[in-house]
C-alpha positions, 0 to 999 in steps of 0.5 A: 389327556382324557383317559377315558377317550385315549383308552379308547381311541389307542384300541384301534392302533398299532403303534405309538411314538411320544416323548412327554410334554404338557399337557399330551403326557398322558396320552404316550402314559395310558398307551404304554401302561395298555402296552405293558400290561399286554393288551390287543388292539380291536383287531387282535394285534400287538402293540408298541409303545415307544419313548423316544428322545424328544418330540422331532424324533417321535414325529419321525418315528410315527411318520415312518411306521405308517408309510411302513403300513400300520397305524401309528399315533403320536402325542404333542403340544406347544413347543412339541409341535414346532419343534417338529415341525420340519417333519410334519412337511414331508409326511403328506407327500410320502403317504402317512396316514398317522394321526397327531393327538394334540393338547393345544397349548400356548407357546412360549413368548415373553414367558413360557406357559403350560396352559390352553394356547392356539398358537401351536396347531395354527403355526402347522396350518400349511404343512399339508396336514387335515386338522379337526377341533374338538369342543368337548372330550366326547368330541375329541374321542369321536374325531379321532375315530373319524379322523383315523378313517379319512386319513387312510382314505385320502393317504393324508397325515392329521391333526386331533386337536382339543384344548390343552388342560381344558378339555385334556384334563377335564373329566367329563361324562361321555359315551365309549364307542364299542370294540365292535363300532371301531372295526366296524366303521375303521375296517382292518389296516391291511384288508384291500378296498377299492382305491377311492379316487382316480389318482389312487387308482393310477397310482395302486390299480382298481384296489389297494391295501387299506394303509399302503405300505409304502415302505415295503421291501417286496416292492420298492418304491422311490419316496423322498427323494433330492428333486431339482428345478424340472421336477419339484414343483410338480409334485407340491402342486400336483397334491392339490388337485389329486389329494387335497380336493377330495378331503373336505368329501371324505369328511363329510361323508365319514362325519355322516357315517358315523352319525348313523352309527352313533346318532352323534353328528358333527359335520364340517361346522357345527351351528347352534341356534343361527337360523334366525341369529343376527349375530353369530359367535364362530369359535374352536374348541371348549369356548363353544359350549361356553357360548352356546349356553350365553346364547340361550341366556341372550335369547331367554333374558333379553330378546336377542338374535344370537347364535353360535359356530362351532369350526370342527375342521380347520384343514382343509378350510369349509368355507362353503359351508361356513359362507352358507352359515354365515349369509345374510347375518348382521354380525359375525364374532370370532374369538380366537386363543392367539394374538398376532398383533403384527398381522391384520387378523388372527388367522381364523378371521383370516381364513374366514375373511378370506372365505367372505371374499371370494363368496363376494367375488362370485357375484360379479365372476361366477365360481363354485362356492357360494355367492354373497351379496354386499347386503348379505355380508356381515360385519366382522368382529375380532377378539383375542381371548382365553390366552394361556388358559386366561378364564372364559367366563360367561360375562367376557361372552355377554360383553362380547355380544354387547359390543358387537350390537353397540350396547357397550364400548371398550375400556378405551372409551371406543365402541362399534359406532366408531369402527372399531371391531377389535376387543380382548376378553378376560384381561385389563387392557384399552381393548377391552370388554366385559358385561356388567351381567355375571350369571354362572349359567349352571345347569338348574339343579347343579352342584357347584364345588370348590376344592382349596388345598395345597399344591402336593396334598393330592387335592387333584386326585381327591377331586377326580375320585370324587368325579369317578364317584359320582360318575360311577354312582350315575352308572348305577342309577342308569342301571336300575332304571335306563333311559336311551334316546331315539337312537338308543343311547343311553341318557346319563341321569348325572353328568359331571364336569371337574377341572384342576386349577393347574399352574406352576407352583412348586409344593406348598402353594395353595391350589383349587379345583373345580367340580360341577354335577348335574343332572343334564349337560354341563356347558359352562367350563370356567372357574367357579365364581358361584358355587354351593360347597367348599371343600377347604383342605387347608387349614390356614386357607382364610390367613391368604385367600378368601374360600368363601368367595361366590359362595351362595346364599345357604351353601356350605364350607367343610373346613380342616381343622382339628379345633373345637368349634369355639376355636375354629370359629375365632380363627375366622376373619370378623368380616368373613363371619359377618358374611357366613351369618348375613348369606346363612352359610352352613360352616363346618370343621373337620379333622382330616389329619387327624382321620388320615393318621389313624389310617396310616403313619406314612407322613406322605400319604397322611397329607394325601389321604387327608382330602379323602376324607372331604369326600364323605363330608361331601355326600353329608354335607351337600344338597347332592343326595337330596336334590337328585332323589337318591336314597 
């Protein structure tokens, strides 16, 4: 997962329980590369580390080390979580206060799949645990934080969520949380605190220990035992009212805490741009930054009402805040990573369906939510998209909206005008739709780069050191001039967005990746179609692809190849020459075999070294240096 966060979030545990699955594996990794390497949490304690032998087992074991009073995490995905799925029923009522790193990843169906899937974490969606989406890893570092705070005030296991691949494995700019913040906003796991709700206070006295011990040997306690017919059903509903209630509080106000201290506020839903949007998109996780650039360009291009929502909790369900966002709206968008054909909806529009009924249900019986009118009620829309980590792209989010507010119609031949409010994106289908707009929606000034290599030359590592350096390169240029917002955070003068084409090729299949930099926040997280440089590591690239594909106008192509350019020029297809002359593209060859074998004579890490090279041909070649005014 994202190493930077999970560095940063394993400083406040004690404890971590994991078995490796895609794309959660690097979770259990760094923590048990800081545990070997002997490093103390924030409070000064030890760590442990523990591999167990399989994920049913490491729910257990973190389930049990936080009932036992320490601060626990495990790390899963996919098949990982329903696999354990019986553990996660019983962690609510014994008091767990673990937290569960999820890399959201389809699960397997009539094939299996590694990738961005939301079908894991909605098949746990009643096992009793908190769940929190994160759109971005700044947001996955930040809620794990928030999270691990209300879970030890509400005695309530929860879920962090963020998108497998997409966001997991996505390098991203973001700003670290200091050792100071954490024991500041989390507090110390077994100082006493005021129990903060009647229930706790019957149950501890006026203070407890902030993770009960509820296995402690000193004083035993009675947990999980075998219950029959006069007893059991006391206990699950008495959970209602006693622990689930008072959540969506602790939330709110964690959420608010933290914003103080950081100046980064989330809240129970986020919304951008709806206070006068007719049409509104309501999405979890990375779509919604791909969303909320299609937005703007909606607005600047076309005129339109639009907007977006971002769901950060989705247990227990904010349908308060989400019926407020939503009232008086003509359209409303939910776009989901399932498909549950044999249910009515998919089950955000569920949960939001059902929101909408009770809010309609307060207008003719009073209750506390609040109320909706017939004319305040909007329209709903459902769409199935980005399966299995299928691309989200900018026109899939216009073709959305044009089909909401009637400007288009299904492949079908059906459209919004014959009551028809169900459509997939990304995919050949009856169902579905797309604009005939494709803009790439970059930030102005960005860089746009397309890696092509072959699977097991280390094409991955190249394009991550390529992000460190110019990460590290903005670090630099912030040091020599800073620049804080209103809150004193520091404003990066370069971002960086990259992400790996992963898939299940063996060795020696072609493979890309992706990287974008810029000089102010990178939204659109999708396949490059509209790029400015290709780095192509692989010499006999144009015999089974096309690398020039998007490339545009004035860009550049690095291309391996130790021929002269005489030679290499001949080696390219007539028609992709026609295209290198007509759109001006600048070609270059470069020898990064050649540079690697003198470098070493280990053949595997010739293959290896050899996209390094593409590295300075990178600063070189592009238009990097000189757009961003670096000398």
């Amino acid at each position: 997962m994202n190493s930077s966060p999970n560095t940063l979030k394993h400083a406040s545990r004690m404890a971590a329980f994991f078995y490796p699955i895609t794309p959660s594996t690097e979770g259990g990794e760094i923590y048990q590369g800081s545990y070997a390497q002997g490093e103390l949490n924030v409070f000064g304690g030890s760590k442990i580390a523990i591999e167990c032998e399989g994920e049913h087992a490491a729910q257990g074991g973190a389930t049990a080390f936080a009932v036992a009073g320490k601060r626990a995490v495990n790390f899963t995905s996919g098949q990982g979580i329903v696999y354990a799925m019986e553990q996660y029923y019983h962690a609510p009522g014994k008091f767990s206060t673990m937290v569960l790193e999820v890399g959201a990843r389809a699960l397997t169906k009539h094939a299996l799949n590694v990738h961005c899937g939301h079908d894991d974490f909605y098949a746990a969606l009643d096992t009793g645990w908190t769940m929190l989406m994160a759109r971005d890893a700044q947001q996955a570092a930040d809620q794990g934080i928030i999270l691990r705070k209300v879970n030890e005030l509400t005695l309530n296991p929860g879920m962090n969520i963020q998108d497998g691949m997409l966001t997991t494995h996505s390098e991203r700019t973001y700003l670290a949380p200091e050792a100071e913040l954490l024991r500041e906003f989390l507090g110390a796991p077994d100082e006493l605190i005021d129990s903060p709700t009647p229930a706790q206070r019957e149950l501890f006295g006026p203070k407890r220990r902030r993770v009960p011990e509820m296995m402690d040997l000193k004083n035993p306690i009675l947990l999980g035992p075998v219950q029959n017919q006069e007893h059991h059903m006391n206990g699950v509903v008495a959970r209602r009212n006693n622990f689930n209630e008072p959540i969506l509080t602790f939330l709110s106000r964690a959420y608010e805490e933290f914003g103080n201290l950081t100046g980064r506020y989330y809240g129970l839903i986020q919304e951008y741009k709806t206070n006068d949007a007719e049409t509104v998109f309501i999405s979890l996780g990375c779509a919604a930054e791909n969303i909320e650039e299609a937005v703007d360009y909606l607005r600047d291009q076309r005129g339109a009402s639009v907007g977006s929502i971002h769901i950060n909790v989705i247990r227990p369900f904010p349908e308060a805040a989400v019926i407020t966002a939503i009232r008086g709206k003509k359209n409303i968008i939910i776009i989901e990573r399932t498909d549950e054909g044999l249910a009515g909806d998919n089950p955000l529009a569920r949960d939001i369906r059902t929101a909408i009924g009770k809010a309609q249900e307060v207008v003719k019986f009073g209750g506390s939510l609040p109320s909706l009118t017939p004319e305040q009620t909007p329209r709903i829309f459902r769409g199935a998209y980005g399966i299995g980590s299928r691309d989200f792209r900018p026109e899939h989010t216009l073709g959305a909206y044009e089909f909401a507010v009637g400007q288009t119609r299904r492949t079908d031949g059906k459209s919004a005008a014959d009551g028809e409010t169900y459509f997939v994106l990304g995919v050949d289908h009856p169902y579905a739709v797309i604009s005939k707009d494709r803009p790439s929606l970059l930030p102005n000034k960005a860089i746009a780069v397309r890696f092509h290599s072959i699977g097991g030359w280390g094409m991955i590592t190249t394009g991550k050191n390529l992000g460190m350096i110019i990460g590290d390169l903005g670090n630099e240029l912030w040091e020599q001039s800073p620049v804080t917002d209103d809150y004193g955070r520091p404003l990066p003068k370069l971002h960086v967005m990259a992400n790996p084409k992963y898939g299940s090729e063996k060795k020696g299949a072609p493979t890309n990746y992706y990287l974008t930099v810029a000089p102010e926040r990178i939204r659109v997280n999708c396949e490059l179609n509209h790029v400015d440089v290709v780095l192509c590591c692989d010499p006999k690239a144009f015999t089974h692809t096309n690398p020039l594909e998007g490339l545009n106008k004035g860009g550049c192509i690095v291309w391996e190849s130790s021929e002269t350019p005489e030679k290499a020029w001949e080696r390219i297809p007539e028609h992709h020459r026609k295209f290198i002359q007509e759109n001006k593209i600048r070609i270059y060859i470069l020898p990064g075999f050649a540079i690697a074998r003198e470098a070493t004579d280990r053949t595997e890490l010739q293959l290896r070294m050899q996209g390094n090279s593409f590295l300075g041909a990178f600063f070189r070649v592009s238009p990097f240096l000189e757009i961003l005014a670096i000398a």
